[in-house]
C-alpha positions as CSV (number, residue, x, y, z in Angstrom):
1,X,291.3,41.7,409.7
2,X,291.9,40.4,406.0
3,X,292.6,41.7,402.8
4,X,290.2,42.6,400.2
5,X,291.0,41.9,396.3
6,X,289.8,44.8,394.5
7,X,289.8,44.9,390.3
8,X,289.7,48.5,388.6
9,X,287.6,47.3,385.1
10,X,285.0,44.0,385.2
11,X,285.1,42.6,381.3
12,X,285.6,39.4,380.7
13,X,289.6,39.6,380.4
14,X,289.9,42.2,383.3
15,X,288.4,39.3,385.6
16,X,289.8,36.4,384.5
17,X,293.6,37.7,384.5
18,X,293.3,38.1,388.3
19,X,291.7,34.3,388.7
20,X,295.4,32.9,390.0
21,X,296.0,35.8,392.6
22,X,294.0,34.2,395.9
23,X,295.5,30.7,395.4
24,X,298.7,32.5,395.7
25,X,297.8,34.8,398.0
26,X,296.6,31.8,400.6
27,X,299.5,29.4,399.6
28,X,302.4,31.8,400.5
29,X,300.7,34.6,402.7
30,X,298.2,32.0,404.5
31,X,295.6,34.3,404.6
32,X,292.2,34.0,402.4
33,X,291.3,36.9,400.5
34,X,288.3,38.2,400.1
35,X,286.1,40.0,397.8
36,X,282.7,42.6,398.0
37,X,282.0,43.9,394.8
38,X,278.4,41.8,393.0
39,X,279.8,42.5,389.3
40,X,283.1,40.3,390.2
41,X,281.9,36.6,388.4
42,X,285.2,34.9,388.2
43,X,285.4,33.7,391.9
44,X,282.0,32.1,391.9
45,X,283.7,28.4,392.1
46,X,287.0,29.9,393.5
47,X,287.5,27.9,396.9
48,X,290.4,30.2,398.2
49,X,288.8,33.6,398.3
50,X,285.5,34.7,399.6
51,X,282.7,37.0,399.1
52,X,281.6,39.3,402.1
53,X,281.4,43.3,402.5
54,X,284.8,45.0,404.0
55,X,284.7,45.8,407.9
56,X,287.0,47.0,410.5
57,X,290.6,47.1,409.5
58,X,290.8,45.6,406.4
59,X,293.1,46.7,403.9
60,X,292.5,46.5,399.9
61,X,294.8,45.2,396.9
62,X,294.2,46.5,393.7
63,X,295.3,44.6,391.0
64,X,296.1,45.8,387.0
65,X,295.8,43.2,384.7
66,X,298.6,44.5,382.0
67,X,301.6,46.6,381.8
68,X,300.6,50.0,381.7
69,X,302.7,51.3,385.1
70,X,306.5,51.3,383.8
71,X,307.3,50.7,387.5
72,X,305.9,47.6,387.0
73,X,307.3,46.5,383.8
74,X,310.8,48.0,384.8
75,X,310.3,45.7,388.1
76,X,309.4,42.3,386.3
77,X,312.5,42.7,383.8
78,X,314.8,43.6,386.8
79,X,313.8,40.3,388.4
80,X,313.1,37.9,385.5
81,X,315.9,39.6,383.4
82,X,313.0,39.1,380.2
83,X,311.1,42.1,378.5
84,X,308.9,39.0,377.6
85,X,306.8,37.5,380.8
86,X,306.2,34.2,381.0
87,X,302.8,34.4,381.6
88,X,299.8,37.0,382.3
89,X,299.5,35.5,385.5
90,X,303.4,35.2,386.7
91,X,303.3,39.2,386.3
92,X,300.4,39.9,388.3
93,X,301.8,37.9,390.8
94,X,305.5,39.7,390.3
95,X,303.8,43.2,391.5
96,X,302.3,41.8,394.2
97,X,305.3,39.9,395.5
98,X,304.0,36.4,395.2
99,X,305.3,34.1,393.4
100,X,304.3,31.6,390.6
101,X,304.2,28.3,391.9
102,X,300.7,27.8,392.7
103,X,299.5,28.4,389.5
104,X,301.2,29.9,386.1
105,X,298.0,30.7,384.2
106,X,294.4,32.2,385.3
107,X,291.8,29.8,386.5
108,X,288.0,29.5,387.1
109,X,288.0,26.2,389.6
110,X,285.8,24.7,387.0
111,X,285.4,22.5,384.5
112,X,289.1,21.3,384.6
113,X,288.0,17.6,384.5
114,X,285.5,17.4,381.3
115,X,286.7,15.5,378.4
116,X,288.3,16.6,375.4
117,X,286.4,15.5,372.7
118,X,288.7,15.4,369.7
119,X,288.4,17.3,366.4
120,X,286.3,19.8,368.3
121,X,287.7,23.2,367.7
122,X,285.2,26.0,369.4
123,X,285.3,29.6,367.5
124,X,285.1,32.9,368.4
125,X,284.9,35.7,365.1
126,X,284.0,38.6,367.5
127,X,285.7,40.6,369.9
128,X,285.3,44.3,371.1
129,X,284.5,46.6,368.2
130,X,284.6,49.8,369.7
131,X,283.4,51.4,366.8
132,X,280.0,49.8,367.5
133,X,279.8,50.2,371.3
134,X,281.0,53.3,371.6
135,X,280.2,53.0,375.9
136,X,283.8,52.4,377.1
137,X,285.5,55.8,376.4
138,X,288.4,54.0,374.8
139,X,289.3,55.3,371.4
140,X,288.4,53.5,368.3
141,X,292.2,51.9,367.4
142,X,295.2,52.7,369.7
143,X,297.0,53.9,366.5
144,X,300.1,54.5,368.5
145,X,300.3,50.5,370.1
146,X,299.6,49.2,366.5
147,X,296.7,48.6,366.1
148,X,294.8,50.0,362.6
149,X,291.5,47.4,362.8
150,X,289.1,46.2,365.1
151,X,288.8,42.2,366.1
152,X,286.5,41.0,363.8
153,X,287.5,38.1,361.9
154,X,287.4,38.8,358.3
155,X,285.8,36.6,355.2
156,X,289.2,35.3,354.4
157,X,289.9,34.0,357.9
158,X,286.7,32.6,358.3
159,X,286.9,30.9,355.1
160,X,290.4,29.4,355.9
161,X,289.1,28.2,359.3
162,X,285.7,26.2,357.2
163,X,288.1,24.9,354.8
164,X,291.1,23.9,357.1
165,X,288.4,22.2,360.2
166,X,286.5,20.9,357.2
167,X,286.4,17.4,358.9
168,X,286.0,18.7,362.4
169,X,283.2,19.9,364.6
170,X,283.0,23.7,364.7
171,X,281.5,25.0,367.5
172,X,280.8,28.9,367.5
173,X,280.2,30.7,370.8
174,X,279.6,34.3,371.5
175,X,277.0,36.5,371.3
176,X,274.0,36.8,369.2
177,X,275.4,39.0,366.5
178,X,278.8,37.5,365.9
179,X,280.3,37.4,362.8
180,X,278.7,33.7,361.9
181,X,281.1,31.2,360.3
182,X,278.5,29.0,358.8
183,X,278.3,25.3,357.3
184,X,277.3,21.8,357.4
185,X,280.1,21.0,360.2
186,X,279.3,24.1,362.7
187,X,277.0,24.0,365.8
188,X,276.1,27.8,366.3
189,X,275.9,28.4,369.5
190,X,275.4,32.3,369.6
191,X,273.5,33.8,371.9
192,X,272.6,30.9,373.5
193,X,275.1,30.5,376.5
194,X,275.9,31.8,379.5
195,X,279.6,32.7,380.7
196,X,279.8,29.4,382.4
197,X,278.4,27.6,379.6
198,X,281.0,28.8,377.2
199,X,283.8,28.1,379.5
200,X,282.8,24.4,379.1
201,X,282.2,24.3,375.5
202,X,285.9,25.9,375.9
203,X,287.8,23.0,378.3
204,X,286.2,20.4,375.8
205,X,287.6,21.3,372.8
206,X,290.8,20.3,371.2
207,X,291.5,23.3,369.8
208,X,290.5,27.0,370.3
209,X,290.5,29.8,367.6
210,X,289.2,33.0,368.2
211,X,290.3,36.8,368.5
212,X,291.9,39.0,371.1
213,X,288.7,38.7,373.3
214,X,287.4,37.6,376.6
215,X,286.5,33.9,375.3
216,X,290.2,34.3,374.8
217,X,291.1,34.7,378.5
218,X,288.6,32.0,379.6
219,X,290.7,29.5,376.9
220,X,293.9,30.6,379.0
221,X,292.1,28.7,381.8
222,X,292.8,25.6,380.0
223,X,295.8,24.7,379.2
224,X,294.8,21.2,377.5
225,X,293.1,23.3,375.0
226,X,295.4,24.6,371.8
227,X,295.1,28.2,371.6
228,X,295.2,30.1,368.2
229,X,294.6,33.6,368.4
230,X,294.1,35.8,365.2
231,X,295.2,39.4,365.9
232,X,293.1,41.5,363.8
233,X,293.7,44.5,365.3
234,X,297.5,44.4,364.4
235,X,298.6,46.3,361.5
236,X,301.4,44.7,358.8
237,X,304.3,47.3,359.5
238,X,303.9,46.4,363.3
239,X,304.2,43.2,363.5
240,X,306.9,43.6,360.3
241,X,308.8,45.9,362.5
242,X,308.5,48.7,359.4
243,X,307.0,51.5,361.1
244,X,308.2,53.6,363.8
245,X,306.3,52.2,367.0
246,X,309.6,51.6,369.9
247,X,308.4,48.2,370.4
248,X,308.1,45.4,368.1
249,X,305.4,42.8,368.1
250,X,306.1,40.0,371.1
251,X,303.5,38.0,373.3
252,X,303.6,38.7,377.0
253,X,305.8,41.9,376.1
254,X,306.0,44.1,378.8
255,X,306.8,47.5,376.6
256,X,303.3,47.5,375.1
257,X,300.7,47.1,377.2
258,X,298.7,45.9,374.5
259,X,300.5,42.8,374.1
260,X,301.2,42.4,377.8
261,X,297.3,40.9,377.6
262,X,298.6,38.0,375.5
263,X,300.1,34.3,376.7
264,X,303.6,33.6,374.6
265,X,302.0,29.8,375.3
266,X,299.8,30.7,372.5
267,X,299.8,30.4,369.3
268,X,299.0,33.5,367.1
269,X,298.4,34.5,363.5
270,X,297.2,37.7,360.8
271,X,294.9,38.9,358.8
272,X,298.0,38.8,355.9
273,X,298.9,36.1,353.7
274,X,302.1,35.5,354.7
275,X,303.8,35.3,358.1
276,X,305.1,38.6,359.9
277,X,308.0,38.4,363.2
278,X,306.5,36.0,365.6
279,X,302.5,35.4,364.1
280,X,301.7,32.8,361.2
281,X,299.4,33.8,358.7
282,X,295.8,33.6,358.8
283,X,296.3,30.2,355.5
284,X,298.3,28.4,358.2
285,X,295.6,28.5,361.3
């Protein structure tokens, strides 16, 4: 008899927010979880959960990555007294009734060792763009959390990333028809990696810079890496607090569920020229 982990969504974010749960799980339940479903990735090099199809007596754990269930949200802040978690992974934990001293951030058991080599900053200009896909069922914008763009990295960030990493290496990863950044200094690696691949091009660099995406979550793996995150999708008056949405613009904010994707230990800018509540502007990346 065991207990099988059981995700409701498989991209890249979904996966990797759930990474931390079995190490828990095992440390402070001292039973190994397991897992059945061929689409789940992120345990491949996981050595405290394992892969094998349900029998007899199991039961089943599903896990949310964000804060959509107020029950949840209502819980966390009841406990932590904090509308503002203080990390993905210490929530996830919360509504399971684990705690967070195994780990406090998602992990994929590999790659942790490599080298940082410095003045390498590894890019990502391209995240969902709904508009395009058009295969999740998810509306355009979630007008109502926000959000009036898609994450795509515009010109001008792109051109204040080339000219403040002028003396770096830029390293692009993501798929073949990303949003290119271009120039003498970047290695463009587009296309041409796999998901593990990408992870390491991720735990090696100094820095990472890259929207609201899955390349995103794999960064959050790493915490020797520098995160800066550009929220596209954000509009001015949100993260001004000028419009009438009830919640104001915070990372790991528990009232949106929006922003309950995003790790206050990052770092996180605009598409605006100036800065707005708790992001920097896009000049200062």
């Amino acid at each position: 008899m065991a207990t099988q982990l059981q995700i409701p969504y498989f991209a890249i974010g979904d996966q990797v927010s759930v990474t931390a749960v079995p190490q828990a799980w095992h440390a402070q339940r001292g039973e190994r979880m397991f897992y059945s479903d061929q689409r789940v990735w992120v345990f491949k090099h996981n050595p405290h959960i394992d892969f094998r199809p349900p029998g007899p007596g199991d039961t089943e754990v599903l896990v949310l990555p964000d804060a959509r269930l107020k029950s949840d949200a209502d819980s966390y802040v009841k406990r932590y007294n904090s509308e503002i978690f203080g990390s993905q992974t210490e929530f996830i934990l919360h509504r399971l009734g684990l705690e967070c001293g195994s780990s406090r951030h998602p992990r994929l058991y590999a790659h942790e060792d490599l080298d940082i080599v410095p003045h390498k900053v590894v890019v990502h200009t391209t995240g969902s763009d709904r508009k395009l896909s058009g295969e999740s069922g998810e509306p355009v914008i979630r007008y109502r959390f926000g959000e009036d763009e898609i994450r795509v990295m515009s010109d001008e960030v792109i051109a204040a990333i080339r000219r403040n990493y002028k003396d770096w290496l830029i390293v692009q990863i993501g798929s073949a028809h990303d949003k290119p950044v271009e120039g003498n200094n970047v290695v463009d690696l587009r296309g041409r990696l796999d998901i593990w691949e990408s992870a390491a091009e991720i735990a090696t660099a100094s820095r990472f810079i890259g929207v609201n995406s899955g390349p995103m979550h794999i960064a959050n793996c790493y915490p020797r890496v520098t995160k800066r995150i550009v929220l596209m999708e954000f509009s001015q008056g949100y993260l001004a607090r000028e419009n009438d949405v009830a919640f104001p613009w915070r990372a790991g904010c528990t009232r949106n569920f929006l922003t309950s994707w995003l790790d206050p230990a990052n770092t996180y800018f605009n598409r605006f020229d100036q800065d707005y509540g708790t992001s920097f502007s896009y000049l200062k990346i």
